[in-house]
C-alpha positions as CSV (number, residue, x, y, z in Angstrom):
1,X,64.4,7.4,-1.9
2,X,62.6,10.4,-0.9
3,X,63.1,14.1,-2.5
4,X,65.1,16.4,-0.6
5,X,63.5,17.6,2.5
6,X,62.0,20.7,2.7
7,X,64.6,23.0,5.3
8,X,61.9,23.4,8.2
9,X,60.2,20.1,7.9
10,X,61.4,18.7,11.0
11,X,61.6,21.7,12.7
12,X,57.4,21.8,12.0
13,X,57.3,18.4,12.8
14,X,58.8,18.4,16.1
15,X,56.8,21.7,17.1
16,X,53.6,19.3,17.8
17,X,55.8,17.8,20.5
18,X,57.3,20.4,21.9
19,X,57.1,21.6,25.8
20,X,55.9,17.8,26.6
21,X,53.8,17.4,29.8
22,X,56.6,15.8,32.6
23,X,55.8,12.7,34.0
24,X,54.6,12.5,38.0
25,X,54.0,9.9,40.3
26,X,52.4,10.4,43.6
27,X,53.4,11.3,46.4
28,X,54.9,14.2,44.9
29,X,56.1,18.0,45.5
30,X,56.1,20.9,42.9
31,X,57.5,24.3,43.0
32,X,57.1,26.6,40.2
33,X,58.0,30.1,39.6
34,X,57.0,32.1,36.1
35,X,59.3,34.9,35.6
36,X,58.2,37.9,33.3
37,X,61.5,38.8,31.2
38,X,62.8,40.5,27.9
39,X,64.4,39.1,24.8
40,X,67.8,39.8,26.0
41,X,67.3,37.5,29.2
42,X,66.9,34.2,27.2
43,X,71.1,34.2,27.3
44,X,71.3,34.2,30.8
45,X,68.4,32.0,31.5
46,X,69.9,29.8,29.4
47,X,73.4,29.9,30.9
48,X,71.8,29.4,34.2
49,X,70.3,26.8,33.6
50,X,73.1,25.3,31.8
51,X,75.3,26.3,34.6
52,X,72.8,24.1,37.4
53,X,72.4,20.8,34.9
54,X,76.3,20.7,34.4
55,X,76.5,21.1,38.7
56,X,74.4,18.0,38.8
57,X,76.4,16.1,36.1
58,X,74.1,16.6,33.3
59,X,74.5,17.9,30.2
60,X,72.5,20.6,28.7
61,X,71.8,20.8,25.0
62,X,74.9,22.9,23.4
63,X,72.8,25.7,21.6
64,X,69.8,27.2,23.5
65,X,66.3,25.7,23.5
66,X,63.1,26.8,24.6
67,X,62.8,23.6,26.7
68,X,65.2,21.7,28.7
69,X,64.0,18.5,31.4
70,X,66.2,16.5,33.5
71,X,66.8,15.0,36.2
72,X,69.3,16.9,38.2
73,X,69.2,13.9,41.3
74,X,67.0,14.8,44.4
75,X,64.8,17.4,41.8
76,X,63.5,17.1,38.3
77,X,63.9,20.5,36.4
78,X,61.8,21.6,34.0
79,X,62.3,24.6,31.8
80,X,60.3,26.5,29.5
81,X,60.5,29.6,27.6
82,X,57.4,31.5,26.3
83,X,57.6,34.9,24.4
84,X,57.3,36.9,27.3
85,X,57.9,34.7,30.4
86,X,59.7,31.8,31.2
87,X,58.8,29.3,33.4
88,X,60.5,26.6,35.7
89,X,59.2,23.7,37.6
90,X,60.8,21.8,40.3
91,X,59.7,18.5,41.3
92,X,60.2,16.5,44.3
93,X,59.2,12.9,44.8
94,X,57.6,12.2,48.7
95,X,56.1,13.9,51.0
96,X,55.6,14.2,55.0
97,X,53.0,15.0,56.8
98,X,52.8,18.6,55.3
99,X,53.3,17.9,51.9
100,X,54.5,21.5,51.4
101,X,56.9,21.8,53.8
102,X,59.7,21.5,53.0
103,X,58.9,22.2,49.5
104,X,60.2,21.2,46.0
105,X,62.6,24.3,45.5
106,X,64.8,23.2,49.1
107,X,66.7,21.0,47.4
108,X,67.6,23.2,44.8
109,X,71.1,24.8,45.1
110,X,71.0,28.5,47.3
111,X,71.4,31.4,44.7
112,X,70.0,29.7,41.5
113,X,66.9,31.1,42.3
114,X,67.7,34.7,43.7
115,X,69.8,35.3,40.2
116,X,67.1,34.3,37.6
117,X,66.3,37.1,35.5
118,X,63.0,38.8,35.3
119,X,59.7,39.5,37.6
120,X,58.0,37.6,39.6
121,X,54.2,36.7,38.1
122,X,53.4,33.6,39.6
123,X,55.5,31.8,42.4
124,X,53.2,28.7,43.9
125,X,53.9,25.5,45.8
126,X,51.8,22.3,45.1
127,X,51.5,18.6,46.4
128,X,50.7,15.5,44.1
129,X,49.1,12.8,46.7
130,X,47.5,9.2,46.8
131,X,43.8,8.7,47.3
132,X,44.3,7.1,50.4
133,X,46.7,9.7,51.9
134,X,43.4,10.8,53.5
135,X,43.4,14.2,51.1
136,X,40.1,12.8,49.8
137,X,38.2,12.1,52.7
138,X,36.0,14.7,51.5
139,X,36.2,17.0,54.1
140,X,37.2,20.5,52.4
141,X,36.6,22.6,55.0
142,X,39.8,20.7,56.9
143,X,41.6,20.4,54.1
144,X,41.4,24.2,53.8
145,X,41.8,25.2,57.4
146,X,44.8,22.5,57.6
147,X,47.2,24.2,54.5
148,X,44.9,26.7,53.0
149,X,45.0,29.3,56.0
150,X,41.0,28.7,56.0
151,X,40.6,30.3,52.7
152,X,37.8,29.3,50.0
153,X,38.7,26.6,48.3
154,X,38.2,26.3,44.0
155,X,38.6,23.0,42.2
156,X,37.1,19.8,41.0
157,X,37.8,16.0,39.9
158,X,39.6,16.4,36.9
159,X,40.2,14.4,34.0
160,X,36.7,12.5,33.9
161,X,37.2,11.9,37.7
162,X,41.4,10.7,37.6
163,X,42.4,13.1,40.0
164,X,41.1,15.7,42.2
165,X,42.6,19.5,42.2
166,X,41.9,22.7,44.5
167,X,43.7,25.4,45.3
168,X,42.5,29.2,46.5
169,X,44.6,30.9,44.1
170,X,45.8,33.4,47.1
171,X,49.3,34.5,47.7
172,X,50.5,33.8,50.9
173,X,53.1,35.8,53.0
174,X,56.2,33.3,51.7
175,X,55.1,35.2,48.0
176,X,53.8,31.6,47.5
177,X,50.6,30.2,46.4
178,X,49.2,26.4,46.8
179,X,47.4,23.5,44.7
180,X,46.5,19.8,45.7
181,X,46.4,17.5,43.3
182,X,45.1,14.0,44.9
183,X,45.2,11.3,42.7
184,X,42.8,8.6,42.2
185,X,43.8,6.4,39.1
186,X,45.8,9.2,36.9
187,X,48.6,7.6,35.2
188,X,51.9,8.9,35.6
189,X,51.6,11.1,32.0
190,X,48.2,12.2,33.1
191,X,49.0,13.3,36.3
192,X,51.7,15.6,34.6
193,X,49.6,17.3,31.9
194,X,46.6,17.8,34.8
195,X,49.5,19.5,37.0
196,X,50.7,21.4,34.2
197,X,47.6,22.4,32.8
198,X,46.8,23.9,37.3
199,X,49.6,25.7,36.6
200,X,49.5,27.1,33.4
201,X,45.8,28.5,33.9
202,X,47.3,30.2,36.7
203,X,50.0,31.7,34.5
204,X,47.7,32.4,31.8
205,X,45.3,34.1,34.0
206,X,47.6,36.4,35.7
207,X,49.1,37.3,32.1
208,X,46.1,38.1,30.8
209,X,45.0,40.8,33.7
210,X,48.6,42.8,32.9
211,X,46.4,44.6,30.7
212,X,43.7,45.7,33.2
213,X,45.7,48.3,35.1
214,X,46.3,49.3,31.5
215,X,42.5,49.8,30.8
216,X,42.0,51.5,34.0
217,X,44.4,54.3,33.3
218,X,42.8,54.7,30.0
219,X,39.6,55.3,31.3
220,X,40.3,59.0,32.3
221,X,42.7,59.9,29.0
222,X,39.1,58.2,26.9
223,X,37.8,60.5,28.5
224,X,39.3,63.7,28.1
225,X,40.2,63.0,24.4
226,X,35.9,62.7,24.2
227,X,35.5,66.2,25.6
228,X,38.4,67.1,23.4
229,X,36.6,65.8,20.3
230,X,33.3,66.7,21.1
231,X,34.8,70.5,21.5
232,X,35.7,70.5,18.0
233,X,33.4,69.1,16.5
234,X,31.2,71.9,18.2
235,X,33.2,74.5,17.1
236,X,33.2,73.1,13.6
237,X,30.2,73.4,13.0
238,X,30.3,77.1,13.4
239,X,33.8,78.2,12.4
240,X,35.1,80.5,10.2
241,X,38.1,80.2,8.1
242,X,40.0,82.1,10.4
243,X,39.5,79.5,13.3
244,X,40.5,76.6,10.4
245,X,44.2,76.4,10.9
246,X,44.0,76.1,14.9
247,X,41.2,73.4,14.7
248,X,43.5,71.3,12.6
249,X,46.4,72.0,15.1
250,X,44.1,70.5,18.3
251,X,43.1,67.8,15.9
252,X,46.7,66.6,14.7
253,X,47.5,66.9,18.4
254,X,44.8,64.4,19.6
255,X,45.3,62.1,17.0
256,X,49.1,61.9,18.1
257,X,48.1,61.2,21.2
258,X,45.4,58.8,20.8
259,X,48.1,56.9,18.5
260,X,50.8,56.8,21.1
261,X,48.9,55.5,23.4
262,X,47.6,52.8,20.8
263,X,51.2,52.2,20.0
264,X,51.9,51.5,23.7
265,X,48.9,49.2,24.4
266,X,47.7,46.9,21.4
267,X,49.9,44.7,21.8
268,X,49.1,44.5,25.5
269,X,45.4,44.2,24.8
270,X,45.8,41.5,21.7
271,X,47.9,39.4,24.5
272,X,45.4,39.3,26.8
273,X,42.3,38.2,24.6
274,X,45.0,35.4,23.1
275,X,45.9,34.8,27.1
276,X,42.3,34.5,28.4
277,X,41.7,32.3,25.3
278,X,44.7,30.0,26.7
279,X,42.8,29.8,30.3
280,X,39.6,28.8,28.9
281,X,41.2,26.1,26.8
282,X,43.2,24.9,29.8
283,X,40.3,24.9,31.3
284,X,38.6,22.4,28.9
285,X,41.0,20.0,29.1
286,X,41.2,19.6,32.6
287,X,37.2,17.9,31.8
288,X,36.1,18.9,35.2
289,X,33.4,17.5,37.0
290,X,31.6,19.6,40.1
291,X,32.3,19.4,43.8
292,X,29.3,19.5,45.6
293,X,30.1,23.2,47.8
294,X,33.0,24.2,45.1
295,X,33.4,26.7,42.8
296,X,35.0,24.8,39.8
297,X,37.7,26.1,37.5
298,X,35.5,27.5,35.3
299,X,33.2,29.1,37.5
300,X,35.6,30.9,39.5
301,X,37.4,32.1,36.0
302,X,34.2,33.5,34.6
303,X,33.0,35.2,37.4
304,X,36.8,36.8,37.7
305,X,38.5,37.1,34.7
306,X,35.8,37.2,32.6
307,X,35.0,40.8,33.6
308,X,37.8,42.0,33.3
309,X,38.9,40.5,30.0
310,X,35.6,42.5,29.2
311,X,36.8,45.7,30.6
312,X,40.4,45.2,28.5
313,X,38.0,44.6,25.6
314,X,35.9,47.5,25.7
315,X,38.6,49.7,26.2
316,X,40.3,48.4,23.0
317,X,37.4,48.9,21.1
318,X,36.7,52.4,22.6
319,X,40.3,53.6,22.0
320,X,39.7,52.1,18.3
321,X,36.3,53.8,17.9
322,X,38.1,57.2,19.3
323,X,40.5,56.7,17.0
324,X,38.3,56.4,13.9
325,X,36.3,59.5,15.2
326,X,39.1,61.3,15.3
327,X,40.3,60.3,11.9
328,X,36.6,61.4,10.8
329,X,36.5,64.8,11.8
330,X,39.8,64.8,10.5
331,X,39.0,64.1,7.3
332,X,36.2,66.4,7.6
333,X,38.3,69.2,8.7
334,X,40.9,68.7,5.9
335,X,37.8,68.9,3.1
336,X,36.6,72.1,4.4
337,X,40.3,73.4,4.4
338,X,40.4,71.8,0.9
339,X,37.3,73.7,-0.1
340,X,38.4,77.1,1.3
341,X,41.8,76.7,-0.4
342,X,40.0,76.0,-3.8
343,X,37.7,79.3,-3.2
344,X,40.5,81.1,-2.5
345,X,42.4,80.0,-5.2
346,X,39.6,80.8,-7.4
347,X,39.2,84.1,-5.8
348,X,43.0,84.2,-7.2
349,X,42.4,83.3,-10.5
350,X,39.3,85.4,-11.2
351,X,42.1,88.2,-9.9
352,X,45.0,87.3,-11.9
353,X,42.0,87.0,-15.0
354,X,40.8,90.9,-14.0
355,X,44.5,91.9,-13.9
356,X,45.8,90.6,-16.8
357,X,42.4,92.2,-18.6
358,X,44.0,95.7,-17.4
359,X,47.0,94.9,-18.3
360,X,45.8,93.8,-21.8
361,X,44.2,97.2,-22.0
362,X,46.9,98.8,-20.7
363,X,48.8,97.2,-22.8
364,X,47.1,98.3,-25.9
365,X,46.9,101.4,-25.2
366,X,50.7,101.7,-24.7
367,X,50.6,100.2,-28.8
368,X,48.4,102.9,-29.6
369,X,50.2,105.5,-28.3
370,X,53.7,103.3,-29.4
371,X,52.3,103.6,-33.2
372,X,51.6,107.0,-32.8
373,X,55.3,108.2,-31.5
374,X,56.7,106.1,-34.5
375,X,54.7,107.7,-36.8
376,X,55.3,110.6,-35.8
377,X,59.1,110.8,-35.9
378,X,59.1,108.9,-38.9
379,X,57.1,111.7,-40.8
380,X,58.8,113.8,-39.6
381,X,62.2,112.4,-40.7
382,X,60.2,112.3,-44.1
383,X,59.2,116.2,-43.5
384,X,63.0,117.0,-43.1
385,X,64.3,115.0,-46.1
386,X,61.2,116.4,-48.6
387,X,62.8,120.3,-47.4
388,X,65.7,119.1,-48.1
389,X,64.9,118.4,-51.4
390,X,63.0,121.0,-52.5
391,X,66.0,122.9,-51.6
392,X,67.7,121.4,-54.1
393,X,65.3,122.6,-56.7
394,X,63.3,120.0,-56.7
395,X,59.6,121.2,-56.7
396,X,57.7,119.3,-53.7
397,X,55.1,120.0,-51.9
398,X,56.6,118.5,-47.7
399,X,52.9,119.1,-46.8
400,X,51.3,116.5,-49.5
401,X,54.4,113.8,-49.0
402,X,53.9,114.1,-45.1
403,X,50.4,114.0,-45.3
404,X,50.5,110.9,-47.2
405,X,52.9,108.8,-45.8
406,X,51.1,109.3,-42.0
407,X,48.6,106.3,-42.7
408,X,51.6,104.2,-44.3
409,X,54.1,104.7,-41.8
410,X,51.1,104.2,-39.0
411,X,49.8,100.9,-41.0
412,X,53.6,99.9,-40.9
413,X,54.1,100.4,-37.4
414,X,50.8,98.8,-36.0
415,X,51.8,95.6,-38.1
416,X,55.4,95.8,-37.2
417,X,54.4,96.2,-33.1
418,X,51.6,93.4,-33.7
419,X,54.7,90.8,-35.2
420,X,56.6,92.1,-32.1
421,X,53.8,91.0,-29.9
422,X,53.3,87.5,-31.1
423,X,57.4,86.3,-31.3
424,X,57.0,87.3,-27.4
425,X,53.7,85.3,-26.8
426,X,55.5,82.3,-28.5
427,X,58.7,82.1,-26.9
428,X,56.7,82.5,-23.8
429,X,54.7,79.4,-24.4
């Protein structure tokens, strides 16, 4: 007895397995389509294809998957959904004289095709033929004159010489494109992973340059947010405070922009380095070997994609350099502001220090003269009671008594005022 399972153990498990490569025996028609759709499709894809298995009599798995296979009778479906495509594969078993007429997706019922959700990204035909079909007699220029329209032809034997595939990797006026696989001793699990791995280069390749019409229409915006920059930091350089405030307004402003834009296309740009690394990988497996006169799979990818996976690169890196540039003289910006609102809170203090001097002063002075008024009423409240007395018989001399009491009654007052003073300073601390 084993301890419990851990909750996603088989789910993990199984992932190693999943999207298996079909199996395909030769002579053999394909029709694929890759469909670039949202989240919300995957319902409707699902029902759809739910809807065409339980047509044909077969039933489709209850809850949705990302892959469903079957064989619907006349056509083998295959489904697979990807984060931001989905993809479907028809397959045909024989072939006529043109092995792509009529194609795989005839015998599938009218409408299921015209209602799939999503865009169009790669729509192609393709043929899986014997040897001695006469596909490999060698000559490619006849082979692409006879169902290539005369166009270049790219390919190569394939797995360490098992089959042969080409293809021109041109769109033709049905929205179509083409791929030959001609087999020479493939076995029926090979043939499917070296059709399926034509096809998903294909895929992968025209995923990946979504985000070079996106690097294109950066170019200009780079470059008006570098004369932007390079403005400021000009003006910078020179500025006075005054001009502070409205160089941190163009500032905030081209940052926002820069990160909109960043918001809009890193995801774009991260899916096209993780897509071109798909293609190259494909690429590997298919363990090509050179036709004398063809560009091989790899050759033709590195002389097209490569360039511009390197043009989506750079201008990732340059809108992450402007970026950081901008961040920089924002930072720089901000200190100076800092610096200025220091000096002119300083300025403030040394102000508020000068003012409260005068006021101390003032202040003082107001206690001078405050000890003086006291004292003077008070002696002369002490003036009216000595007359008083002396009116009474009494024999004093107001003159002496006032004259005395005037530094008693001004000692009392100062210290009196001075106790005053301090309560107030205390209850304001």
């Amino acid at each position: 007895m084993l301890p419990e399972d851990h909750p996603q153990r088989r789910e993990l498990n199984d992932e190693v397995h999943a999207r298996p490569p079909g199996v395909l025996r030769a002579p053999a028609r394909i029709s694929y389509l890759a469909l670039v759709s949202s989240a919300e499709s995957r319902d409707e894809e699902w029902r759809r294809v739910s809807a065409l298995a339980a047509e044909r009599g077969v039933a489709a798995p209850a809850a949705r998957v990302n892959h469903f296979s079957a064989d619907l009778g006349g056509f083998t479906l295959r489904f697979e959904r990807h984060a931001e495509f989905a993809r479907y594969m028809f397959v045909a078993q024989g072939a006529g004289d043109d092995p792509f007429d009529p194609p795989a997706l005839a015998s599938v019922p009218d409408g299921f095709i015209a209602g799939l959700p999503g865009r169009v990204i790669v729509a192609a035909h393709g043929a899986f033929l014997p040897a001695d079909d006469g596909a490999d007699a060698g000559n490619f220029e006849a082979l692409a004159s006879r169902w290539f329209d005369g166009n270049a032809l790219v390919g190569s034997t394939v797995g360490d010489g098992a089959a042969t595939a080409l293809t021109d990797f041109r769109i033709r006026a049905d929205g179509f494109s083409r791929f030959l696989v001609v087999d020479h001793h493939a076995t029926p699990r090979q043939a499917g992973r070296i059709a399926q791995r034509v096809l998903e280069i294909d895929t992968y390749r025209m995923m990946a340059l979504l985000a070079l019409p996106i690097a294109r229409d950066l170019n200009p915006f780079f470059a008006d947010c570098e004369h932007e920059l390079s403005q400021v930091t000009l003006v910078l350089e020179s500025a006075g405070h005054e001009d502070e405030a409205i160089l941190l307004d163009r500032l905030t402003r081209l940052e926002a922009q820069i990160e909109v834009r960043a918001a809009e296309n890193d995801y774009r740009f991260a899916a096209a380095a993780a897509y071109y690394d798909l293609v190259r990988r494909r690429i590997a497996e298919l363990r090509e070997r050179r036709i004398p006169g063809l560009q091989t799979f790899e050759e033709f990818t590195e002389r097209r994609l490569a360039p511009a996976m390197n043009t989506c690169r750079t201008s990732a890196d340059r809108q992450e350099l402007l970026s950081q540039r901008v961040a920089r003289a924002n930072q720089l910006l901000a200190t100076r502001v800092d610096i200025t609102r220091e000096k002119q809170n300083q300025d403030l203090l040394e102000s508020m220090n000068r003012r409260g001097k005068a006021q101390l002063k003032l202040q003082q002075t107001v206690e001078g003269l405050s000890v003086a008024a006291v004292t003077y009423y008070v002696v002369g409240l002490i003036g009216h009671v000595v007359g008083g007395v002396e009116e009474l018989g009494y024999h004093v001399a107001p003159e002496v008594v006032m004259a005395v009491s005037i530094p008693i009654i001004a000692g009392l007052a100062a210290i009196g005022i001075n106790r005053i003073r301090h309560a107030v300073v205390r209850k304001a601390r």
